[in-house]
C-alpha positions in Angstrom: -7.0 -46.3 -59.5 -4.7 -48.5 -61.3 -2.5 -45.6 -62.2 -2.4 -44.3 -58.6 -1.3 -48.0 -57.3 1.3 -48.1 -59.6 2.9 -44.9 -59.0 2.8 -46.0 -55.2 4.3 -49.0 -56.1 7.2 -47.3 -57.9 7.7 -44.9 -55.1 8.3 -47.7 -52.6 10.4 -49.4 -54.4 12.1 -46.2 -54.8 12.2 -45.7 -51.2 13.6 -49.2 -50.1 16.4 -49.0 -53.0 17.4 -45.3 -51.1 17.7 -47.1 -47.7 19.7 -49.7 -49.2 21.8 -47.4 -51.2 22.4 -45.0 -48.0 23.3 -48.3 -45.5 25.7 -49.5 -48.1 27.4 -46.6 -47.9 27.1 -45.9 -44.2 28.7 -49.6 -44.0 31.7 -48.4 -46.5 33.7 -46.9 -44.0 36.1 -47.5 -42.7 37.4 -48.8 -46.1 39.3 -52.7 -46.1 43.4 -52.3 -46.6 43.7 -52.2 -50.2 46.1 -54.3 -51.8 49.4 -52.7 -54.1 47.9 -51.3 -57.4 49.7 -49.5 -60.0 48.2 -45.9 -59.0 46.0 -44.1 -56.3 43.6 -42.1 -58.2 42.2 -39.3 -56.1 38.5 -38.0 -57.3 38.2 -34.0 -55.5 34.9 -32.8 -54.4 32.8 -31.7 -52.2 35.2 -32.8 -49.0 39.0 -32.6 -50.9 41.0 -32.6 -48.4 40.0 -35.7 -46.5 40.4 -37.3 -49.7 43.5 -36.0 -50.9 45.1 -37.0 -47.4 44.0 -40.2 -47.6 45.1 -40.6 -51.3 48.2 -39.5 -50.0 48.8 -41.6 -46.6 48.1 -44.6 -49.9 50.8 -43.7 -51.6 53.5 -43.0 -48.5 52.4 -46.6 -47.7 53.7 -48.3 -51.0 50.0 -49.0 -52.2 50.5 -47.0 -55.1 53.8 -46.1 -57.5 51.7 -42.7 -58.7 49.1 -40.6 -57.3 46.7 -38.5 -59.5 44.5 -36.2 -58.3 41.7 -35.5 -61.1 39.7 -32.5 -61.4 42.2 -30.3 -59.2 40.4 -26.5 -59.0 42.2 -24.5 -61.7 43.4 -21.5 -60.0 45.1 -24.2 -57.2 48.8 -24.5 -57.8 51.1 -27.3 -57.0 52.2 -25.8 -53.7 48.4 -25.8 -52.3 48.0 -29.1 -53.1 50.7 -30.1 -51.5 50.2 -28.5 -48.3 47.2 -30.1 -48.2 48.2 -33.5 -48.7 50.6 -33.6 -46.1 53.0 -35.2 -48.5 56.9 -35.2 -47.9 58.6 -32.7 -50.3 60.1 -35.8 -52.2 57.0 -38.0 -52.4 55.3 -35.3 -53.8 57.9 -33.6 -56.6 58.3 -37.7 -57.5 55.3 -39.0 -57.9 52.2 -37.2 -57.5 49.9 -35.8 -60.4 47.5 -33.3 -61.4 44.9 -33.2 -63.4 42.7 -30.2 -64.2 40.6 -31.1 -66.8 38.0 -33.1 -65.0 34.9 -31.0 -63.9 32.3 -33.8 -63.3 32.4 -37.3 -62.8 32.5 -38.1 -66.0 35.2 -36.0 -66.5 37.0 -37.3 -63.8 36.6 -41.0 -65.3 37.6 -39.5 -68.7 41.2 -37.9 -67.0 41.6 -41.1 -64.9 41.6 -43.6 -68.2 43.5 -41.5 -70.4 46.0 -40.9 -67.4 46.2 -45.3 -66.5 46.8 -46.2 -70.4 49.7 -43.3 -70.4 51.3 -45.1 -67.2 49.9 -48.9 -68.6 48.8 -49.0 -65.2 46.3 -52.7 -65.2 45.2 -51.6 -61.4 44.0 -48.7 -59.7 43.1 -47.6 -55.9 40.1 -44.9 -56.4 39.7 -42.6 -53.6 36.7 -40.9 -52.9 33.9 -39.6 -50.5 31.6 -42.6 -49.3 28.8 -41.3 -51.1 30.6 -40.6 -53.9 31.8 -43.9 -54.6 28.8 -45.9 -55.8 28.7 -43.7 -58.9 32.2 -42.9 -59.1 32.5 -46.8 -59.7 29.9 -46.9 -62.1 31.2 -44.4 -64.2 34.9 -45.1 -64.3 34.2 -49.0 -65.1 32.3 -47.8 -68.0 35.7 -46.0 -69.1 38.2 -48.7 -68.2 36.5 -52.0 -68.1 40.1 -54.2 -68.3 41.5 -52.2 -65.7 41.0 -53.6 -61.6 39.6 -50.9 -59.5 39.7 -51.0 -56.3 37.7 -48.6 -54.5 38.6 -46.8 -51.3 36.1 -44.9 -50.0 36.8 -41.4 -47.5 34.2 -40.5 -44.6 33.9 -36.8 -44.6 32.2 -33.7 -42.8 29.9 -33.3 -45.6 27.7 -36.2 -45.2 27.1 -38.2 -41.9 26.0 -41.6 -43.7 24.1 -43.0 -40.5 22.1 -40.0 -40.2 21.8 -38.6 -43.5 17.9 -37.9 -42.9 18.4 -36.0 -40.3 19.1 -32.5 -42.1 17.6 -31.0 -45.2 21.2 -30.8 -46.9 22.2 -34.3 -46.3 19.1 -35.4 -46.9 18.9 -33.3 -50.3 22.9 -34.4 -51.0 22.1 -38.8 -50.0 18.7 -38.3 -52.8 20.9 -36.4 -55.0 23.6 -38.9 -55.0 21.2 -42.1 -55.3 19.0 -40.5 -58.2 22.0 -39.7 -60.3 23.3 -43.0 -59.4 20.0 -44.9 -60.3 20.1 -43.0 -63.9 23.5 -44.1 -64.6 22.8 -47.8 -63.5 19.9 -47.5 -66.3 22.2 -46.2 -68.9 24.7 -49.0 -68.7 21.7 -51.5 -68.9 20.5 -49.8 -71.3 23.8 -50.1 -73.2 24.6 -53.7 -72.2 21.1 -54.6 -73.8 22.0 -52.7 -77.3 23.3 -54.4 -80.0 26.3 -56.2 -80.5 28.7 -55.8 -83.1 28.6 -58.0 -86.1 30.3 -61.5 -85.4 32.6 -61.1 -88.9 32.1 -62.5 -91.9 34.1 -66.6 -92.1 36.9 -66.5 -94.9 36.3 -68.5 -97.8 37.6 -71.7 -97.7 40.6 -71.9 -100.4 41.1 -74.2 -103.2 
């Protein structure tokens, strides 16, 4: 009996932290007016090209000085890109990057880090789908935790955040999204709660 209370418990506990996760995200949008960074970083997905346009109507507004656009489908060339973004000619030879390495979030937190220390970019506009962006944030603090990231977060066809429950695939995409979020939450406690390096060693004192 005790067992079976418990596991209720859990499960509404569960179910509160989804409503709260999916209103915080249904409140996201439409995102504040970030202020200048040093790059717009574009995360692709499930809804690209609403991202990548608004990635790119970041930088045409002098938010950004580069734009990279991390895990870029491999057999996509420049020119596709491109077209999609909307981006003048210019803008776009200048100061836009891609990235084709990432193929997960991780990976795209991964590409993003390596590609801020190689511009010594200390701030970063991260532009991604609403439902996306709780996790996206999680996962690329873990990989740049001196860099400011500001996240910008993209309403797209994919999920309707206010009525996520009211189809099996958003409803299947809003759980997905919140259970993967929840696990990495418990990873980076679990990190924060490991042990710390040594403090070192005092010099002996001379004479």
């Amino acid at each position: 009996m005790k067992t079976l209370a418990a596991l209720i418990l859990i499960a509404a506990i569960w179910a509160v932290g989804l409503a709260a996760f999916a209103d915080r995200i249904d409140r996201s949008t439409p995102p504040r007016d970030p202020d200048p960074a040093g790059g717009v970083v574009v995360l692709t997905g499930q809804g690209s090209n609403e991202r990548i346009i608004a990635g790119a109507s970041l930088l045409e507004d002098g938010k950004g000085r580069r734009m990279l656009i991390s895990g870029v489908n491999r057999e996509a060339s420049r020119e596709d890109i491109r077209r999609v973004s909307k981006t003048v000619r210019r803008l776009y030879d200048c100061c836009v990057d891609l990235g084709f390495t990432a193929a997960d979030t991780v990976g795209n937190a991964r590409e993003t880090a390596e590609w801020a220390r190689s511009m010594r970019y200390k701030s970063l506009i991260i532009v991604t789908a609403d439902y996306h962006m709780p996790r996206a944030m999680l996962e690329l603090r873990s990989a740049m935790p001196g860099l400011e990231l500001q996240p910008y977060p993209v309403a797209t066809p994919v999920m309707n955040a206010h009525y996520w429950w009211r189809t099996s695939r958003t409803a299947r995409l809003m759980v997905g999204e919140y259970s993967k979020y929840l696990a990495i939450l418990g990873r980076e406690m679990v990190r924060g709660l490991g042990p710390k390096d040594a403090e070192p060693a005092p010099a002996p004192a001379k004479g």
